[in-house]
N, C-alpha and C positions, 0 to 999 in steps of 0.2 A: 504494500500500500504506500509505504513511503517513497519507493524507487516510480512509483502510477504519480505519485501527487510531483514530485519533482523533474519528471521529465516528458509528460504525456503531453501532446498538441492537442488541446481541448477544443482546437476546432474542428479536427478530425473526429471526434466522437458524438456521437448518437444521444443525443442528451435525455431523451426517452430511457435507454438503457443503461445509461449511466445512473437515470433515477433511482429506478427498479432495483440495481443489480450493486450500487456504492455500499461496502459496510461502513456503515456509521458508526456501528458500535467498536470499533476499531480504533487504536492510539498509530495513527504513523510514525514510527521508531526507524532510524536509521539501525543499518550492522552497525555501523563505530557505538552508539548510543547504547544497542543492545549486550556491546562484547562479544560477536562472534568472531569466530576463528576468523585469522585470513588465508584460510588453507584447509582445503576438504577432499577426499578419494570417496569420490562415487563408486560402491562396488556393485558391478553387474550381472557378475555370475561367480558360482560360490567357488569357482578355481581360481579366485584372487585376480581379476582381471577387471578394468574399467577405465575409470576418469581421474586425474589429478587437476583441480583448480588452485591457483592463487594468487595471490595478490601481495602489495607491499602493504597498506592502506585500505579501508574503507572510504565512502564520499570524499573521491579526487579522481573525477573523470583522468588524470594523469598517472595515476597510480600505475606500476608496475606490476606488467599481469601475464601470467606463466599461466602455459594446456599443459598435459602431457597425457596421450590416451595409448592402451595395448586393448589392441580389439581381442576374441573372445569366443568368436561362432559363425559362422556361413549366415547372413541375413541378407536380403533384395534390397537393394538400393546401398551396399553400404560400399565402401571407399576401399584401399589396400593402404590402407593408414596404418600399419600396427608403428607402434611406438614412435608415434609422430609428436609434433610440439608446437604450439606455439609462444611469442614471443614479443609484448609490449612494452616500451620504455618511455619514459619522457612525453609521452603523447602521440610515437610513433611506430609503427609494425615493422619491427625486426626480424619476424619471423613470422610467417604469414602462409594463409591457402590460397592466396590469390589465383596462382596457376592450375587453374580448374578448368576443365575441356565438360563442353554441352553435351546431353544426350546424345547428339546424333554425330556425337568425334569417336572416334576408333578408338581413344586412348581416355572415352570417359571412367571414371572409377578405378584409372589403372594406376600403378609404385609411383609413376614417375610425375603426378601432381603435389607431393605431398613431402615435407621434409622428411624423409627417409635415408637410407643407403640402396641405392638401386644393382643389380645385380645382370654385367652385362648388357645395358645400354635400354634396361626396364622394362616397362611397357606391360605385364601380366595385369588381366589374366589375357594371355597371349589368342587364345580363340575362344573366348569369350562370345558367347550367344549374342546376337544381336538385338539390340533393347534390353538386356537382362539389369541393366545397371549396376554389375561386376558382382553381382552374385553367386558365380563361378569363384571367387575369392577362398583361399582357406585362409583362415585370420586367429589360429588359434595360440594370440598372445598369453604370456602370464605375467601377472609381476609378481616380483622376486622380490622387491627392497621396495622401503618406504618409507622414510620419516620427516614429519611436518612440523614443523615450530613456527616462531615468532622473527628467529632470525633468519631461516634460510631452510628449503624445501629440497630433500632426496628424493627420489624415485629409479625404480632400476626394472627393465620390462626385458624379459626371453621373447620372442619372435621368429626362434627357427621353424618352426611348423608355420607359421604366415611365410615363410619364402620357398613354400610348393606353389605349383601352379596346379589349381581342380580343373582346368580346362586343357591338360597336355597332359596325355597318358603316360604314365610312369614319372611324374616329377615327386621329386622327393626337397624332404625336409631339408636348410640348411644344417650342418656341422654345427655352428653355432651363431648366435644373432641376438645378443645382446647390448641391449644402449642403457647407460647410468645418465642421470642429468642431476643438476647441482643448481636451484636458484637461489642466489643469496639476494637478497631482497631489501634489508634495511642496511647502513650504513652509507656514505657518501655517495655512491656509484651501483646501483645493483649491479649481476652482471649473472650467464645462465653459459655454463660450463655445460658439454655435451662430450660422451664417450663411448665408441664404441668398438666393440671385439665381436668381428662376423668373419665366418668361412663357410664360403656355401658346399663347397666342397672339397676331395684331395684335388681336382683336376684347379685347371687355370680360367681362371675368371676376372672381368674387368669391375671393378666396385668404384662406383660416383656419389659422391657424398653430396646431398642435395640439405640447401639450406634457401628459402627464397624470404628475399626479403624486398620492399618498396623502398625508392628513393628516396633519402630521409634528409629532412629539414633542420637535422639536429647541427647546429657547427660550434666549432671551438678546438682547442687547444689538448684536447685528452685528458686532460687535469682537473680534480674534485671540483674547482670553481665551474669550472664551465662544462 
């Protein structure tokens, strides 16, 4: 209610339904007000698998704000995102999904939108059903590591079983495919350390470490002031 009352375009809304449907009997409490965490793991299935959110701050549209998701299970419509991230600072996307292909691109839903490690020049699920919206995906992340505080967020995601392809007969599991991330969040600078240890297999393969970010507006010296 408090995030409705502070940021809604009240000309865009239906003021009928706005009657009807406002609780009034409601206190609007910001999080900072209320004390919540700035740091939550959505868990979505019971193999320890989901969502990392965080934040530096509550109410500071500027606030420093850390994803981190290990998908989980074969769903319709969903992405080849395992242990993907994203990545806001200062008011601008460091890290970002921008590079999203439409329905009707070859390479919708597939490794190579999303900051991952791609494997051989990416692109799975390589025949992928047409329209399926890469529900051919095996995405059977876990996380491994986790701990959230006040100063600075771990999380640590396995994702060898997402670097099969369900649409190429006989693909198999990576060897290994795990990424650690590190947001440190309060102090002068935040700053979101990323690492990782993947081998898709014994043979020889080309690995591209994809990080996309937007042109950023942030200028200065590298130094705490600026």
């Amino acid at each position: 209610l408090w995030t409705f009352e502070k940021y809604t375009d009240r000309r865009r809304l239906d003021p009928l339904l706005t009657f009807l449907w406002y609780p009034s009997g409601l206190n609007p409490v910001s999080p900072k007000q209320a004390g919540w965490p700035t740091s939550y793991y959505f868990e979505i299935a019971p193999n320890r698998a989901g969502y990392v959110y965080s934040r530096s701050e509550w109410d500071n549209e500027r606030a420093h704000f850390f994803a981190f998701v290990t998908r989980y299970t074969g769903a319709n419509h969903q992405h080849y995102d395992h242990n993907t991230f994203l990545f806001h600072a200062f008011g601008d996307e460091f890290g970002t999904h921008r590079n999203i292909y439409g329905y009707s691109d070859p390479d919708h839903g597939a490794d190579k939108e999303h900051n991952i490690v791609i494997v051989d020049g990416g692109g799975w699920p390589a025949n992928d059903r047409s329209g399926s919206a890469g529900d051919d995906c095996s995405t059977g992340g876990l996380m491994v590591g986790l701990g959230l505080g006040h100063f600075a967020d771990y999380a640590r995601g396995d994702a060898k079983e997402s670097y099969r392809d369900n649409s190429v007969r006989g693909s198999c599991p990576a060897l290994r495919a795990d990424r650690a991330v590190l947001f440190v969040k309060q102090g002068p600078v935040p700053y979101l350390l990323v690492t990782d240890d993947i081998q898709q297999s014994t043979g020889r393969h080309d690995y591209d470490w994809l990080w996309y970010s937007l042109d950023s507006t942030v200028t200065g010296s590298g130094t705490c002031a600026d």
